[in-house]
C-alpha positions in Angstrom: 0.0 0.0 0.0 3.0 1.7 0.8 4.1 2.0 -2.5 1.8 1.9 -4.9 -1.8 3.4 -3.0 -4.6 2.1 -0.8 -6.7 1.6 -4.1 -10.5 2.9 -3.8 -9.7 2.9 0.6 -9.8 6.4 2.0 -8.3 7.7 4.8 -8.5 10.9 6.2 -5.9 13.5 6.7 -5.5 16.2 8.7 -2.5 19.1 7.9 -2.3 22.3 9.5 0.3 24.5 7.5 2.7 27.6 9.4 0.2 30.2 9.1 -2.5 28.1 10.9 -4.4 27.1 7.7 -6.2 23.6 8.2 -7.2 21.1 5.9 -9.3 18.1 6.1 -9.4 15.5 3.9 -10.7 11.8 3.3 -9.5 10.7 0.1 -7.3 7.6 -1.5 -3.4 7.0 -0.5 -1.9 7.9 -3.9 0.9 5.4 -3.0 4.5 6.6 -3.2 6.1 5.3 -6.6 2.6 6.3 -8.0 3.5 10.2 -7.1 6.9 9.9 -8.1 6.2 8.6 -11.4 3.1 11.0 -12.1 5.1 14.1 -10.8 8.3 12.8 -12.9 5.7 12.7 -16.0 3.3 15.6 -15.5 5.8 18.2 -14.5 6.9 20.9 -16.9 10.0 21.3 -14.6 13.5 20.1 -15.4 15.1 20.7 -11.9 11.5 18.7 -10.6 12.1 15.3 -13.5 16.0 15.1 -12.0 14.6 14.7 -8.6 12.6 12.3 -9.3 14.6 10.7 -11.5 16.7 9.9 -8.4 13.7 7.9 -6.9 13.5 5.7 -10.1 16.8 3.5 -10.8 16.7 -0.1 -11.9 17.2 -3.1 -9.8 17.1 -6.8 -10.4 15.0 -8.6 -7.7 17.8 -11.2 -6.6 15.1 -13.9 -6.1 13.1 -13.2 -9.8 16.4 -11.7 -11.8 14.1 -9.3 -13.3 11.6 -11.8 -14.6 8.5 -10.8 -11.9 7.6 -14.2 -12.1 8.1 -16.5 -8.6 10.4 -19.6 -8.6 7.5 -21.9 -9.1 7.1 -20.5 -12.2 10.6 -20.1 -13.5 10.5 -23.9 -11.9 8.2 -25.0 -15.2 10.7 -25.4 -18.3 10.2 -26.4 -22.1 12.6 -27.5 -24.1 15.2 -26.5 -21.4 14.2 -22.8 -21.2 11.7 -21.3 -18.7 9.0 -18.6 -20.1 10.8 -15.8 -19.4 13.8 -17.0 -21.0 11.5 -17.8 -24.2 10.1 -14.4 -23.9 13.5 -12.7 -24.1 14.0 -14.2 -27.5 13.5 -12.3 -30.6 10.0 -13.3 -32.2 11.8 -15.1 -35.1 14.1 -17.5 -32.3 10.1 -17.8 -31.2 9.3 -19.4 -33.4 12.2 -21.3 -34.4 12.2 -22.6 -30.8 8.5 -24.2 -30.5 8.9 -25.6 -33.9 12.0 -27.6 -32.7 10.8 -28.4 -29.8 11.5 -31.9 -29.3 8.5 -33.8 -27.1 7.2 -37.1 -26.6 4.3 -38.4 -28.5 1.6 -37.7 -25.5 3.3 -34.0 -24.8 3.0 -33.2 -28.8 -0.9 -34.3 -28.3 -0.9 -31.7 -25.5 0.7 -29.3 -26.6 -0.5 -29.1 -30.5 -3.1 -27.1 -30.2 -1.6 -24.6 -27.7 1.4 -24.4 -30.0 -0.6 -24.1 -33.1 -1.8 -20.8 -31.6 1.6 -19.6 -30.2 2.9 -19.8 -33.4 0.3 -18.4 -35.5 0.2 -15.4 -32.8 4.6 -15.0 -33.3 3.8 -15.3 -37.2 1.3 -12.1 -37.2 3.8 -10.6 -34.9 6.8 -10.9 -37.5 4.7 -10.4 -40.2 3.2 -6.7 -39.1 7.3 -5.9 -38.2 7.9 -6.8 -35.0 10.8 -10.0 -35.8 13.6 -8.3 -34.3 11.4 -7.6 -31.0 11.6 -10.2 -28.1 7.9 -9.9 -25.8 9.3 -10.1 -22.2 7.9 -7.3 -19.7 10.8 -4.9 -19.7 10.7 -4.3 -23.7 6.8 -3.1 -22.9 7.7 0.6 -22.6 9.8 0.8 -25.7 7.1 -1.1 -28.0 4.6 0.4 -26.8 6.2 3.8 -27.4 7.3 3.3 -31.0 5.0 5.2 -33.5 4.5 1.5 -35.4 2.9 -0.1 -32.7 0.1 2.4 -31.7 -2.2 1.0 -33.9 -1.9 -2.2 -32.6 -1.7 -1.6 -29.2 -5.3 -1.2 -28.6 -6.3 -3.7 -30.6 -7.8 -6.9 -29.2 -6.0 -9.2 -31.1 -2.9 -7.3 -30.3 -3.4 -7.7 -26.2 -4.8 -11.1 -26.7 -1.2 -11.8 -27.9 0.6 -10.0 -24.5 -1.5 -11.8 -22.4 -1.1 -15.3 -24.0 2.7 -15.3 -24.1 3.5 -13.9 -20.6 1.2 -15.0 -17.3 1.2 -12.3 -14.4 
């Protein structure tokens, strides 16, 4: 709650400022990345971005290394390679990876129709330009900021493709 706000929860606040204004207020904990990011993004104010910007470095979690996914889940591997380590392949090594995926006769009954649909989801991917691109969390920002992608981006098919290759 700390960090990212108490959600649709009020609380209520009291302040009394140096010239013995007061205010009283119950409204939502904004959270405390939440205001640094909207203040580092709504300002107009250089010296206001640089202090924020010291509130926003990058660290990899030591348990996750950066893949926000817990160890049961980086547990799970096909074809040797866990789902974030697919994910940080380029679409094209996508799709060269699940179609030489070596399985056992009963896993390729499983899996078929699952990876019928990855595959045909990586294929529209490459095809509308994104090859080079690899889908894991972190690249998110940067492919959703590129002029190219906008039209996609709100597209259902488009999120229906975020949301099949990565599981929060």
């Amino acid at each position: 709650m700390v960090l990212y706000g108490s959600g649709d929860a009020t609380f209520k606040f009291h302040y009394e400022n140096e010239f013995g204004g007061v205010r009283d207020v119950e409204i939502p904990f904004e959270g405390v990345a939440v205001n640094v990011d909207r203040r580092y993004h709504e300002t107009n104010s250089d010296f206001t971005r640089e202090q924020m910007r010291q509130y926003m470095t990058e660290s990899e979690c030591k348990r996750c290394h950066g893949f926000r996914l817990n160890e049961q889940a980086l547990s799970v591997k096909v074809g040797g390679k866990n789902i974030s380590e697919v994910l940080a392949l380029s679409v094209d090594d996508e799709i060269d990876f699940f179609k030489d995926l070596n399985l056992s006769e009963t896993d390729e009954q499983i899996a078929a129709p699952i990876l019928k649909e990855v595959s045909s989801r990586l294929k529209f991917l490459r095809n509308v330009g994104f090859a080079i691109l690899n889908i894991e969390p972190c690249c998110w920002n940067v492919i959703r900021g590129r002029s190219t992608t906008n039209s996609f981006s709100d597209s259902n098919r488009f999120k229906l493709i975020w949301r099949t290759l990565y599981f929060r």
